[in-house]
ZATI-24174 format. One line per 4 residues: number of its first residue (from 0); their letters; for each residue x, y, z of N, C-alpha, C, O, CB. Coordinates in Angstrom, 2 decimals. Glycine has a CB too. Layout:
BEGIN
NUM) a) X,Y,Z,X,Y,Z,X,Y,Z,X,Y,Z,X,Y,Z ~ ...
This chain:
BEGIN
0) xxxx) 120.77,104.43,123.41,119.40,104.87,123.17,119.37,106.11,122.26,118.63,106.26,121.29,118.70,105.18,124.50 ~ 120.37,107.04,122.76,120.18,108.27,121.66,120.94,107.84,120.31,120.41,108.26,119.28,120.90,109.84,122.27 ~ 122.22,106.97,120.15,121.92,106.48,118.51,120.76,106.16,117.97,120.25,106.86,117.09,122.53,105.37,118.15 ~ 120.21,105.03,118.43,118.71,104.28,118.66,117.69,105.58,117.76,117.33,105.63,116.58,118.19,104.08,120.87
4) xxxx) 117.52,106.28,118.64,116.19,107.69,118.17,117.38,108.18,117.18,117.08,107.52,116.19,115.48,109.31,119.80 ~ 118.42,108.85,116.84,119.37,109.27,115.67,118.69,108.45,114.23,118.28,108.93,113.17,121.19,108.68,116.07 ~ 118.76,107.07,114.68,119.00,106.34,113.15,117.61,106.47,112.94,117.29,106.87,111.82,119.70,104.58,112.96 ~ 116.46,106.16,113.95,115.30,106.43,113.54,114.52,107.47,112.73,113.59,107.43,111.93,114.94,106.39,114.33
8) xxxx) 115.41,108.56,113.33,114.70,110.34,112.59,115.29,110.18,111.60,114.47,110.45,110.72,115.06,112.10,113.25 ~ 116.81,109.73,110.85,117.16,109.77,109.53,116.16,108.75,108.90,115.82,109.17,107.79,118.70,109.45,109.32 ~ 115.52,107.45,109.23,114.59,106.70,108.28,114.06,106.92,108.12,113.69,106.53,107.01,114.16,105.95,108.17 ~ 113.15,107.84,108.84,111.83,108.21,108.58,112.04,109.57,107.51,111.23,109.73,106.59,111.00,108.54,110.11
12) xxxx) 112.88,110.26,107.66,113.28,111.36,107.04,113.43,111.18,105.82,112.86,111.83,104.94,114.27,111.86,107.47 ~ 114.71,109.68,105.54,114.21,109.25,104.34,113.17,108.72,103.42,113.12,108.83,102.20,114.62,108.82,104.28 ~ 112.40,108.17,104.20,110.57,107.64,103.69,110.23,108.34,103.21,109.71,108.14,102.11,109.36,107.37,104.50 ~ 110.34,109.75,103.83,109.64,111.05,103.31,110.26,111.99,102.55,109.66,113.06,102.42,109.20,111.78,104.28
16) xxxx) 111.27,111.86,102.03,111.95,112.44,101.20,111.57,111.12,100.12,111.71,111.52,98.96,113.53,112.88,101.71 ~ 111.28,110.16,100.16,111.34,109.47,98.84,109.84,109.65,98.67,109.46,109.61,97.50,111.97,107.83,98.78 ~ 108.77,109.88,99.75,107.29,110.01,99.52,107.12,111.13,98.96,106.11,111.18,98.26,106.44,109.94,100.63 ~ 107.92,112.31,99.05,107.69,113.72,97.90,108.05,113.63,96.99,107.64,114.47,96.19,108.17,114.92,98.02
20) xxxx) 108.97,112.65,96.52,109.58,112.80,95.23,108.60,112.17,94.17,108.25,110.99,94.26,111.02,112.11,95.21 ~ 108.23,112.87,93.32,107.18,112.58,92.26,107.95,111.02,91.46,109.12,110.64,91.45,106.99,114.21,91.03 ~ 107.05,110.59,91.02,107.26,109.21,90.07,106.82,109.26,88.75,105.73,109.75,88.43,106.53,108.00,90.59 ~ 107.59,108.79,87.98,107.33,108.17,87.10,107.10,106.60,86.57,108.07,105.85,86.47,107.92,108.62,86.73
24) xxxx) 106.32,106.35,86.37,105.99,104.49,86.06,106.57,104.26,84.67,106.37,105.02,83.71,104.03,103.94,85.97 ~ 107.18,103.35,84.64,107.34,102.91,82.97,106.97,101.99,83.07,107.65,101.24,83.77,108.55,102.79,82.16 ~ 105.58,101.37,82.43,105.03,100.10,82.34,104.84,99.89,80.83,104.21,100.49,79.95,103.72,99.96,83.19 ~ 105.64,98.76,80.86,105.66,98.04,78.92,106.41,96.85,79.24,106.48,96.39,80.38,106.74,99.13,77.35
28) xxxx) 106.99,96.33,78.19,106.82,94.67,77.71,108.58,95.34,77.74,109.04,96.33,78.31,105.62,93.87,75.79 ~ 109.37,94.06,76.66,110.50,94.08,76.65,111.33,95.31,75.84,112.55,95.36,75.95,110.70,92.91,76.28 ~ 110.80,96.03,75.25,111.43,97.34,74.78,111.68,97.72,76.00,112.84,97.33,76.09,110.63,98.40,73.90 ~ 111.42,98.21,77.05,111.30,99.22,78.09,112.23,98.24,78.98,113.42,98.55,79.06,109.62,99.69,78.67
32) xxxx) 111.77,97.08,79.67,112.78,96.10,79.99,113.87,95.94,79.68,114.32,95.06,80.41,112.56,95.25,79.80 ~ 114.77,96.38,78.83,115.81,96.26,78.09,116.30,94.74,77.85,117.34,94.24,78.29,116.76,97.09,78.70 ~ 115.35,94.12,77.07,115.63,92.94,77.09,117.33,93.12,75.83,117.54,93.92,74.92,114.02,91.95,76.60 ~ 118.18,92.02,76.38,118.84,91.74,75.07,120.09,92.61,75.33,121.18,92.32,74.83,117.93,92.17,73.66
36) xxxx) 119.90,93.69,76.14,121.07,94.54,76.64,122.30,94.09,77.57,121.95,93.89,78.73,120.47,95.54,77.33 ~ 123.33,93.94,77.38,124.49,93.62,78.59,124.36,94.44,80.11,124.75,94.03,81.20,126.08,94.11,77.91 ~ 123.74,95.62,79.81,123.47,96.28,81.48,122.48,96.77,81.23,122.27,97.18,80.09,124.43,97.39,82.25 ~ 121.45,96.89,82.33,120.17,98.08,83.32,120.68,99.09,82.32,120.25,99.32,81.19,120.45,98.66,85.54
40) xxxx) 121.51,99.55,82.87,122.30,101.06,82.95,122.36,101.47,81.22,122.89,102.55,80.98,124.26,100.89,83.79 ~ 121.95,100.85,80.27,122.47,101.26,78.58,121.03,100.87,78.24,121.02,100.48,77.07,123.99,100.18,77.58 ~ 119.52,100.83,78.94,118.38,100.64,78.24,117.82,102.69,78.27,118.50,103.61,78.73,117.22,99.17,79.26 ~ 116.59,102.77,77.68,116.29,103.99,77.47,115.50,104.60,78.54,115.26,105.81,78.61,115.71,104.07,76.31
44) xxxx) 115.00,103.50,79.58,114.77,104.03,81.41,115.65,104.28,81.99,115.53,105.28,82.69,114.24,103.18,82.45 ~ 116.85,103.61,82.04,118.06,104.13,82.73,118.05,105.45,81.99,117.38,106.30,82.59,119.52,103.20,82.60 ~ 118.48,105.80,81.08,118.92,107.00,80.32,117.82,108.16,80.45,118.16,109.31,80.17,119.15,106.60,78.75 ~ 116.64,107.92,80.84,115.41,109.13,81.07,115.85,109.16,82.83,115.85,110.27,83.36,113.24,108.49,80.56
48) xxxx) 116.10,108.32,83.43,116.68,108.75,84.59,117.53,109.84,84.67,117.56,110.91,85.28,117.26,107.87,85.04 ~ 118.32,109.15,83.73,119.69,110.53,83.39,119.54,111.91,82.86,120.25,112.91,82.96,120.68,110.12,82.26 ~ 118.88,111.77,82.52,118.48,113.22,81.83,117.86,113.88,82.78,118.22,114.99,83.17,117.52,113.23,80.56 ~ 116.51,113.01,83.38,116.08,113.99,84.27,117.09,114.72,85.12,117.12,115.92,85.41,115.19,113.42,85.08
52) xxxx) 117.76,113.92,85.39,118.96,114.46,86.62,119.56,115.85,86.09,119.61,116.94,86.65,120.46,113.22,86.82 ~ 120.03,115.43,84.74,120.98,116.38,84.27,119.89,117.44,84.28,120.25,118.50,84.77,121.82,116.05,82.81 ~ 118.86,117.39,83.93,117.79,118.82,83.51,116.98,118.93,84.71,115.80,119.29,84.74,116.59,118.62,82.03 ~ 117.63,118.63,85.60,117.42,119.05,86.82,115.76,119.39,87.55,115.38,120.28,88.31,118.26,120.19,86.75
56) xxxx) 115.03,118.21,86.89,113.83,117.32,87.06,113.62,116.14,88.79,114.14,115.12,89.25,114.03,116.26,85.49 ~ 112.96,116.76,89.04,113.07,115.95,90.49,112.28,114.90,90.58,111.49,114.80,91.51,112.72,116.72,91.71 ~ 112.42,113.71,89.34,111.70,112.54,89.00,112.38,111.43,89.61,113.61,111.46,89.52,111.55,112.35,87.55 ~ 111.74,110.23,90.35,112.21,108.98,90.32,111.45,108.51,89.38,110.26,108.81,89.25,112.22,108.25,91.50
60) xxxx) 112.41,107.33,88.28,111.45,106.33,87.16,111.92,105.61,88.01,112.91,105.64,88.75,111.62,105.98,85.38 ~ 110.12,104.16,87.60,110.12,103.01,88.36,110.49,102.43,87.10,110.69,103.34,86.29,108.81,102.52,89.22 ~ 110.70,101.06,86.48,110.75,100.57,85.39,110.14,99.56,86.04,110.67,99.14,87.08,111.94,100.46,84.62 ~ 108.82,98.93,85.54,107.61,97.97,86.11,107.50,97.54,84.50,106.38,97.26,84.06,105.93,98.84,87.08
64) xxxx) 108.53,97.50,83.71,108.58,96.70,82.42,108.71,94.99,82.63,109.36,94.52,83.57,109.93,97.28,81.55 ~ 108.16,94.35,81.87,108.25,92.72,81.83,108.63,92.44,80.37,108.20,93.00,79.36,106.71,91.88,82.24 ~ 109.45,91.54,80.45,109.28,91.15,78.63,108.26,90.03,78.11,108.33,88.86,78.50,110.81,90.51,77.99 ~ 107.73,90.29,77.58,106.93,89.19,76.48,105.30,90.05,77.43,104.34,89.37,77.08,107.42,86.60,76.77
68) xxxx) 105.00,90.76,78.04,103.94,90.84,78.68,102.94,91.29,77.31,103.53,91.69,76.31,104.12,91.86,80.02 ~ 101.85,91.24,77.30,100.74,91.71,77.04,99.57,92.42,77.57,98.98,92.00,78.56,100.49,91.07,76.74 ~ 99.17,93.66,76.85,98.15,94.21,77.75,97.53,93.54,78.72,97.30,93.98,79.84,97.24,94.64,77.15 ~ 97.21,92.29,78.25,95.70,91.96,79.95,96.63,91.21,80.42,96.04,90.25,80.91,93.69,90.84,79.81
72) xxxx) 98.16,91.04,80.63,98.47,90.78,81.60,99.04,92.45,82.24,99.07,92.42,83.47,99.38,89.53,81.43 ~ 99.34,93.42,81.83,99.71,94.10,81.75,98.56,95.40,82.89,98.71,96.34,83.67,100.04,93.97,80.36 ~ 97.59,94.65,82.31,96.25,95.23,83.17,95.71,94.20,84.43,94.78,94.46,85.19,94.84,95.40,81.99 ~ 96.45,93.14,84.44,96.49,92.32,85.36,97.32,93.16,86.84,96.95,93.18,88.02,97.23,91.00,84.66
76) xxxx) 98.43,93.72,86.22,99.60,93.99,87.65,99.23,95.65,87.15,100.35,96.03,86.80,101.93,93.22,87.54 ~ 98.75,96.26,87.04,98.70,97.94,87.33,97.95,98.73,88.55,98.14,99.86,89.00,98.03,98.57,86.12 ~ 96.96,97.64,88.93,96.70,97.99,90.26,97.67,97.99,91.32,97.99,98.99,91.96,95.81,97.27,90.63 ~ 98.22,96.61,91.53,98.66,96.73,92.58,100.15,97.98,91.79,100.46,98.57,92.83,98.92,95.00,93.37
80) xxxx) 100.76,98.38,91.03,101.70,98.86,90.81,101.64,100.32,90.82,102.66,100.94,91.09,102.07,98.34,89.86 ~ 100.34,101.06,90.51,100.02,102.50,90.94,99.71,102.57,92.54,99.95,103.59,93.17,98.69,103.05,90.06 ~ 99.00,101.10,93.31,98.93,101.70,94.88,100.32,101.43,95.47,100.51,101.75,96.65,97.69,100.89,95.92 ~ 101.35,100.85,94.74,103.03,100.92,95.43,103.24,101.93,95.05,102.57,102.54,95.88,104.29,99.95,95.05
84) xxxx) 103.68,102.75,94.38,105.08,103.37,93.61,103.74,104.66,93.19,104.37,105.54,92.60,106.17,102.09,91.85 ~ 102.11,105.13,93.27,101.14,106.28,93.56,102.30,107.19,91.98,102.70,108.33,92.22,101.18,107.13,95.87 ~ 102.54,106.80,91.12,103.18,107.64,89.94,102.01,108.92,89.69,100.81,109.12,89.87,103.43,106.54,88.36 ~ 103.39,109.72,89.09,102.30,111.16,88.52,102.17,111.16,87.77,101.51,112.07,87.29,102.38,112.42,88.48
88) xxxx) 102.77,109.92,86.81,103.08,109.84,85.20,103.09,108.43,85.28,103.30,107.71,86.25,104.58,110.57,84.50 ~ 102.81,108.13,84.08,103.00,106.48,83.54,103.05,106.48,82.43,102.41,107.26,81.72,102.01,105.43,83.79 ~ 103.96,105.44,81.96,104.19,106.06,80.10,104.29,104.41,80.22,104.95,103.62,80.90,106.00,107.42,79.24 ~ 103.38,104.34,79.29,102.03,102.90,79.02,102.68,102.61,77.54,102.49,103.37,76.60,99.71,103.50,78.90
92) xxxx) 103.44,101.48,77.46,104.30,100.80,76.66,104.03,99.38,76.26,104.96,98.58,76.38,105.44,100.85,77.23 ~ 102.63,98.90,75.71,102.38,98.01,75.91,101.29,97.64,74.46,100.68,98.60,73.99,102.04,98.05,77.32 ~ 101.14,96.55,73.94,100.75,96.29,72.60,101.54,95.66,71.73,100.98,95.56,70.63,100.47,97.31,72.05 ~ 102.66,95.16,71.76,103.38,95.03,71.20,103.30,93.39,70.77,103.21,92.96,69.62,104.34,95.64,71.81
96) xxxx) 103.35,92.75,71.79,103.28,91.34,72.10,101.67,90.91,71.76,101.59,89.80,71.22,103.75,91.08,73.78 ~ 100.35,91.61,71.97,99.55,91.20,71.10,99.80,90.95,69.66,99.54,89.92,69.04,98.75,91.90,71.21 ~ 100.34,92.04,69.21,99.90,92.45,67.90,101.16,91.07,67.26,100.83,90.58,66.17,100.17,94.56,67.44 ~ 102.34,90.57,67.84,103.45,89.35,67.35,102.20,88.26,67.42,102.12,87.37,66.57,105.11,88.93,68.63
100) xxxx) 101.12,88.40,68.59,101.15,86.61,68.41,99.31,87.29,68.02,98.21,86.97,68.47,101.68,85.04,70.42 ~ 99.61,87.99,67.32,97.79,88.49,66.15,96.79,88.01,66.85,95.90,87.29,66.39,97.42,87.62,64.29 ~ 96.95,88.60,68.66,95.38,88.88,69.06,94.27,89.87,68.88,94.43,90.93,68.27,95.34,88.95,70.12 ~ 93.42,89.57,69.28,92.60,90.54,68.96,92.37,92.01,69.37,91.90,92.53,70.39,91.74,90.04,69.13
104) xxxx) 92.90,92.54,68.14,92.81,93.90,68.06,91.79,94.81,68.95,92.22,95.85,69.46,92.58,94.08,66.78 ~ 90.50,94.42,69.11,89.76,95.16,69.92,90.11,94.81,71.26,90.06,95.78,72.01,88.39,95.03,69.65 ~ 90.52,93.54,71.91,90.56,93.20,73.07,91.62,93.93,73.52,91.53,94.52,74.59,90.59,91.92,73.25 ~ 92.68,93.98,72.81,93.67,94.74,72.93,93.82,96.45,73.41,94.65,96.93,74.17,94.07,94.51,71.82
108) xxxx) 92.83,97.08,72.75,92.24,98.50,72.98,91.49,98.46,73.86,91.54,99.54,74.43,91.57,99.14,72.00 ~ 90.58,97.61,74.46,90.05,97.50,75.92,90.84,97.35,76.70,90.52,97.87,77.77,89.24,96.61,76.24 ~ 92.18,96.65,76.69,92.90,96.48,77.88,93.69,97.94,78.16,93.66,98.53,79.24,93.91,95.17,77.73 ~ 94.30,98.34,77.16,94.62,99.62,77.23,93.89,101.01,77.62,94.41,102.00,78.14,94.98,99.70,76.26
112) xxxx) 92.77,100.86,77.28,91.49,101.87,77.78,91.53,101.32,79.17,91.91,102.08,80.06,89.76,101.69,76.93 ~ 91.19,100.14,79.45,91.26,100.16,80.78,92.13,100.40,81.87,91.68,100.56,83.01,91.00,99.42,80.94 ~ 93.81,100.46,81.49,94.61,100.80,82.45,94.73,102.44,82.25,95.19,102.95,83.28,95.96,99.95,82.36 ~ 94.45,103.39,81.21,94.49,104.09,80.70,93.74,105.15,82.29,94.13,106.05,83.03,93.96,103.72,79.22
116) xxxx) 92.36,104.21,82.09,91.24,105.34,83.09,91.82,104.78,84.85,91.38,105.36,85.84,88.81,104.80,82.73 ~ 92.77,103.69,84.96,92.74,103.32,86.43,93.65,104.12,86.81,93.49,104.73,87.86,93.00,101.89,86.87 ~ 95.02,104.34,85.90,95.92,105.61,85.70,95.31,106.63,86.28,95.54,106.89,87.46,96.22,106.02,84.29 ~ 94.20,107.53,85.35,94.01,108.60,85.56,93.58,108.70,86.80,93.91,109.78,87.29,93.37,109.06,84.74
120) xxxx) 92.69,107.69,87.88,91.72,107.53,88.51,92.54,107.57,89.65,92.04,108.30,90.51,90.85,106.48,88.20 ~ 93.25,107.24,89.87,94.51,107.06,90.56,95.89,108.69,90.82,96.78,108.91,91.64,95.16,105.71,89.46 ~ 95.41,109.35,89.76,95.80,110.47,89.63,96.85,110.84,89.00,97.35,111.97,88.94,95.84,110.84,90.50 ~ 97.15,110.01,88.58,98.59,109.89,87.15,98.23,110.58,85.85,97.10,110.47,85.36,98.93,108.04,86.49
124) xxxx) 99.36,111.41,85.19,98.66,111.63,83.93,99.83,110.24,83.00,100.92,109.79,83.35,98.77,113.76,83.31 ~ 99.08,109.96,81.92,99.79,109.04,80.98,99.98,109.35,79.46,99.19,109.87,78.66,99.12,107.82,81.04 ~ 101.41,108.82,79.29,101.66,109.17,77.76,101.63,107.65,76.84,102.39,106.73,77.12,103.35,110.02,77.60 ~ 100.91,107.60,76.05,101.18,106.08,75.48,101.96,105.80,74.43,101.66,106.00,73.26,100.08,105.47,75.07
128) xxxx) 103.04,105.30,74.84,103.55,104.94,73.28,103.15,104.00,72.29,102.88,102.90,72.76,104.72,104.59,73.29 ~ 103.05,104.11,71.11,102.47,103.21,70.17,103.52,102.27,69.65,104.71,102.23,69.97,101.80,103.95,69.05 ~ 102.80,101.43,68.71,103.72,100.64,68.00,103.83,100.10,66.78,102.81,100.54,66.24,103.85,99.86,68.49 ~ 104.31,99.53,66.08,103.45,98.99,64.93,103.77,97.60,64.50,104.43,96.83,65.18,103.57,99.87,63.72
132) xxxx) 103.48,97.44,63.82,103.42,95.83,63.00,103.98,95.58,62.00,103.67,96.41,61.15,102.27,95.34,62.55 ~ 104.94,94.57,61.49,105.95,94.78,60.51,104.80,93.80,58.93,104.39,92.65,58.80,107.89,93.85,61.26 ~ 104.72,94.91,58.17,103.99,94.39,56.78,103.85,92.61,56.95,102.64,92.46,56.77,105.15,94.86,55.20 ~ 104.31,91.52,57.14,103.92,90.62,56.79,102.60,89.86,57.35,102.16,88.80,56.91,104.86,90.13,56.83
136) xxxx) 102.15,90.51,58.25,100.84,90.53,59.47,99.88,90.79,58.10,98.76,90.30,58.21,100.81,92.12,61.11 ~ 100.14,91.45,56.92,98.92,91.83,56.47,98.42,93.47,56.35,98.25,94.11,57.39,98.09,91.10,57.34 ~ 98.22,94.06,55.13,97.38,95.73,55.63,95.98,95.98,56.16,95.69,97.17,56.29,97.23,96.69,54.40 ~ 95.28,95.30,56.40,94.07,95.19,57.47,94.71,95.64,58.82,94.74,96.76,59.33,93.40,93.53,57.61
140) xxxx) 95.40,94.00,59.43,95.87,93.97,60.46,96.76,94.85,61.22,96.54,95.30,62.35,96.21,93.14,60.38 ~ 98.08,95.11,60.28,98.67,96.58,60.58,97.66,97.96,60.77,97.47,98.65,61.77,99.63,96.91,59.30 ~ 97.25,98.03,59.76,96.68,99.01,60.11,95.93,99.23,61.15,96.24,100.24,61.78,96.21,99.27,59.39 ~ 95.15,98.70,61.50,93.55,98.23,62.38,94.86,98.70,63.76,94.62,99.64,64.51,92.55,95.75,62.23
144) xxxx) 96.26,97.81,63.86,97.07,97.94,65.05,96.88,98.97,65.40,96.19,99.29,66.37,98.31,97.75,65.02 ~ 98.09,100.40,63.89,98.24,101.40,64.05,97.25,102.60,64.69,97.52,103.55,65.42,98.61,101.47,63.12 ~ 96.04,102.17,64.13,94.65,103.51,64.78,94.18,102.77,65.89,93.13,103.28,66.26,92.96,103.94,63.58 ~ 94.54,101.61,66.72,94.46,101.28,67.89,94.86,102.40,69.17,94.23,102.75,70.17,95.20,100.14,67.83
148) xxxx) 96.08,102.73,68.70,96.74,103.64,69.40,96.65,104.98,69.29,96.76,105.65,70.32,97.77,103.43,69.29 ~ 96.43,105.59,68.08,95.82,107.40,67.72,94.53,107.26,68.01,94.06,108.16,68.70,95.91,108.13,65.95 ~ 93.63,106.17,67.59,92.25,106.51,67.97,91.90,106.50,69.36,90.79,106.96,69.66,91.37,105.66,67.36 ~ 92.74,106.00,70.40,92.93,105.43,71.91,93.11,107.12,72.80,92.57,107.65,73.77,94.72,104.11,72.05
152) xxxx) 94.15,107.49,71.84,95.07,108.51,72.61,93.75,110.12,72.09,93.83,111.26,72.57,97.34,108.54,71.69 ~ 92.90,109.72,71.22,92.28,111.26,71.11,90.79,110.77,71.73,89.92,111.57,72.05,92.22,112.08,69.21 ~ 90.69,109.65,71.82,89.33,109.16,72.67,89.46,109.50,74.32,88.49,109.66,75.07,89.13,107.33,72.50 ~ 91.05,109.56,74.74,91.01,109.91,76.10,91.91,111.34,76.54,92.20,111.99,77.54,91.54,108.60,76.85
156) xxxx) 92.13,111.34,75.11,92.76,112.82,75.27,94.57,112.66,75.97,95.03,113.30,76.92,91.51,113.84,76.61 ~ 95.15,111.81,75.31,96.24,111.52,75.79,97.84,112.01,74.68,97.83,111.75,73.48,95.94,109.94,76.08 ~ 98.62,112.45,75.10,100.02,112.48,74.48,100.36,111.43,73.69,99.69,110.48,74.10,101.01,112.55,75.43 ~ 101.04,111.08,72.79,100.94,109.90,72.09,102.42,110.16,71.36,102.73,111.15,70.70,99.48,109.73,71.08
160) xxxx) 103.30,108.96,71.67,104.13,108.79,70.95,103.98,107.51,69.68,104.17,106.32,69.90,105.10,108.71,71.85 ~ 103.66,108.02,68.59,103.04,107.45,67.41,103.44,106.18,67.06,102.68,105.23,66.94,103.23,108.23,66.32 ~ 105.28,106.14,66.82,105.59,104.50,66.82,107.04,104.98,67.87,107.82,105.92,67.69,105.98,103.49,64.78 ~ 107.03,104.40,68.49,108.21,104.30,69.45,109.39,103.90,68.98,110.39,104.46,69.42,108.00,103.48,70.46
164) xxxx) 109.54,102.75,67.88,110.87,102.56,67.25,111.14,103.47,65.92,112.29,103.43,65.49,111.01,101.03,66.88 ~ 110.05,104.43,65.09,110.82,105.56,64.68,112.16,105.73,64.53,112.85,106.26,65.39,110.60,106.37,65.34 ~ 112.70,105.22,63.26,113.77,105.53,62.85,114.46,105.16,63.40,115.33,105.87,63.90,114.00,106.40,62.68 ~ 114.39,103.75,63.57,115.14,102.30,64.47,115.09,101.39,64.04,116.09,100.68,63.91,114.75,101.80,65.67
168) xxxx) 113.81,101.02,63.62,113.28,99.58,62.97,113.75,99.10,61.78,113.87,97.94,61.39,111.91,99.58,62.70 ~ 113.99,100.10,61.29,114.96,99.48,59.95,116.22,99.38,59.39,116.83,98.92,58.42,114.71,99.85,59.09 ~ 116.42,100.23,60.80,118.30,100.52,61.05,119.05,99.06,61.27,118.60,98.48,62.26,118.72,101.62,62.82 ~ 120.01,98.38,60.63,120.13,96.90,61.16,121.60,97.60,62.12,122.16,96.80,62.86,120.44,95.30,59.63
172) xxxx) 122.04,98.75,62.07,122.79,99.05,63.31,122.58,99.55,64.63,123.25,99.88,65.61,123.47,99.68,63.04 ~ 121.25,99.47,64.26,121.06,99.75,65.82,119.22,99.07,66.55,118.19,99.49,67.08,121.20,101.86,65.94 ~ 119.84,97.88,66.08,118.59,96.36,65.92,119.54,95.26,66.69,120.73,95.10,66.42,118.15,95.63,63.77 ~ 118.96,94.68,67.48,119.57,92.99,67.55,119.09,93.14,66.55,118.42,93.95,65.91,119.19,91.62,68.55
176) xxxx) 120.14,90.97,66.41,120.02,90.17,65.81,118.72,89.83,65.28,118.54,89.58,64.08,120.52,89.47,66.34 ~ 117.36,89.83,66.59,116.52,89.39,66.16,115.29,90.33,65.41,114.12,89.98,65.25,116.27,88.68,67.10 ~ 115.99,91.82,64.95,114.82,92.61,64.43,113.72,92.89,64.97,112.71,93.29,64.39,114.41,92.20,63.52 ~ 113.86,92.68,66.17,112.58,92.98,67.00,112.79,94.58,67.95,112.09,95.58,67.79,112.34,91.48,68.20
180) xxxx) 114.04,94.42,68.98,114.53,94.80,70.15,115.97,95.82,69.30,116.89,95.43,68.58,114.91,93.23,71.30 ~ 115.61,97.16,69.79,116.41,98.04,69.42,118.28,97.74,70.99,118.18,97.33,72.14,115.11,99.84,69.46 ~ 119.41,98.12,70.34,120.48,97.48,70.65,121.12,98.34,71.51,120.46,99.38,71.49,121.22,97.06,69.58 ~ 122.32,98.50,72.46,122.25,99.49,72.99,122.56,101.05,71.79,122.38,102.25,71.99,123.22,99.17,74.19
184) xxxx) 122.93,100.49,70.88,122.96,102.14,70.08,121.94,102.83,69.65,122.01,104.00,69.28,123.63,102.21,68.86 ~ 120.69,101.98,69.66,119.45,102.28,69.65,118.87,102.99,71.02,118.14,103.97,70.91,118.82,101.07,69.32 ~ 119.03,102.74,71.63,118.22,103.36,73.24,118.51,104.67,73.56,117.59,105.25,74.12,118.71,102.58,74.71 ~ 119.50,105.30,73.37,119.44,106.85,72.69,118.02,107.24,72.19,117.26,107.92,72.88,120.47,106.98,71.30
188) xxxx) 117.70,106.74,70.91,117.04,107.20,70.22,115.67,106.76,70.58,114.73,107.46,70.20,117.49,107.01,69.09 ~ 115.49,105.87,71.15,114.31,105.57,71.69,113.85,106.62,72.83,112.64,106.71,73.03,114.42,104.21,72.18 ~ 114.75,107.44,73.59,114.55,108.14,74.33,114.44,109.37,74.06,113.85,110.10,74.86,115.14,107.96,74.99 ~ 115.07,109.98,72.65,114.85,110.56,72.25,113.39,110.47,71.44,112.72,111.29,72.07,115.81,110.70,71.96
192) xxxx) 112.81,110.11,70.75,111.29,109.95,70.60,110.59,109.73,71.70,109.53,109.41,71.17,110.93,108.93,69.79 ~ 110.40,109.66,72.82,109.59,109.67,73.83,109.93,110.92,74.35,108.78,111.36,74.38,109.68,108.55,74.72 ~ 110.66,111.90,74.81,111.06,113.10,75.12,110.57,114.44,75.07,110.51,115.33,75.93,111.82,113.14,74.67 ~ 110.24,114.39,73.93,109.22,115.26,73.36,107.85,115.43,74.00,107.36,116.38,74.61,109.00,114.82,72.09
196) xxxx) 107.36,114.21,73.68,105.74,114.25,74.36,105.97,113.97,75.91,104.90,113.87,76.51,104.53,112.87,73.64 ~ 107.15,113.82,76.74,107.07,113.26,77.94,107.18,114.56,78.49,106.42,114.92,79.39,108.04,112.13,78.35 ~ 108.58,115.73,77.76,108.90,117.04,78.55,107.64,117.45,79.02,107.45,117.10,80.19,109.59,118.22,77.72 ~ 106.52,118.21,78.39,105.05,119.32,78.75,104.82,118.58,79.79,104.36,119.39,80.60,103.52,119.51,77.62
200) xxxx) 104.85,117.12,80.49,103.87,116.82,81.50,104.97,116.87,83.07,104.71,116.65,84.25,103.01,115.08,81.05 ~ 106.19,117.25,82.40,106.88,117.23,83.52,106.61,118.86,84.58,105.85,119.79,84.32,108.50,116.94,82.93 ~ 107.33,118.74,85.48,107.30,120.14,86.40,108.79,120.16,86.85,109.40,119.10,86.75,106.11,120.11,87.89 ~ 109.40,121.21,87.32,110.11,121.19,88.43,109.62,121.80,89.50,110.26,121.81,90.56,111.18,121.60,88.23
């Protein structure tokens, strides 16, 4: 019986040591997923794990990444994924997969506005990373993408990482095969461009 009550006060002890520990959400499509990677452990969520540690940040990241997702599915699973895992942060990675299969641009900025305010509402602050569109989409369409995301981020007053693959996208060493999905020599640097705008919202 007294093991019995022992193992009990350590579970509960643990519940609550994992219920103080602040969160971070990473919700996006297959960049964030590490699609295409040989391990978890060599994408650029594993590696913001790491850092926090090392800089001695008392963050758990969730990685609630999917590949191929799209905003309104994306705004489909964020409810139930802020009342699990209650994040203080969410770094909103998502647009990407519209803009490959050229949906509509406005629908697209509604879905994002909308997880944007359930975030906040919920009590998370959020950083969004942007993305862009590779020239053959057209300069309308690119463009229209690109101020999807700056016009998004000063309409709600949000941190904004401008294009997330920044000085990746055209690197063919640190690209799969398929020019889409940065490789593991890339995920460094992907973490490094999100870093910046992610440090100010952190605490210890």
């Amino acid at each position: 019986m007294k093991r019995l009550f022992v193992l009990l006060v350590l579970i509960v002890a643990s519940i609550s040591a994992r219920a103080e520990t602040p969160v971070i959400l990473v919700f996006g499509d297959s960049i964030s997923a590490g699609y295409g990677l040989a391990r978890v452990a060599q994408g650029w969520v594993a590696l913001l794990q790491t850092r926090l540690k090392d800089q001695e940040y008392g963050y758990q990241v969730i990685n609630a990444s999917v590949s191929g997702e799209t905003t309104a599915g994306g705004l489909a699973r964020l409810p139930r994924a802020l009342m699990l895992h209650q994040p203080r942060i969410v770094i909103l990675e998502l647009g990407g997969n519209d803009g490959l299969r050229a949906l509509p641009i406005a629908q697209m900025r509604a879905n994002l506005a909308s997880m944007v305010d359930l975030a906040t509402a919920a009590g998370a602050k959020v950083l969004l990373l942007g993305m862009r569109m590779p020239p053959n989409y057209g300069p309308d369409f690119t463009e229209q993408f690109r101020l999807c995301y700056s016009d998004l981020a000063r309409e709600k007053k949000l941190p904004l990482v401008p294009f997330l693959l920044q000085d990746i996208a055209l690197s063919p060493a640190l690209m799969q095969a398929d020019g889409i999905h940065p490789n593991e020599h890339g995920q460094p640097k992907l973490l490094d461009n999100v870093w910046p705008s992610l440090k100010p919202l952190l605490h210890r």
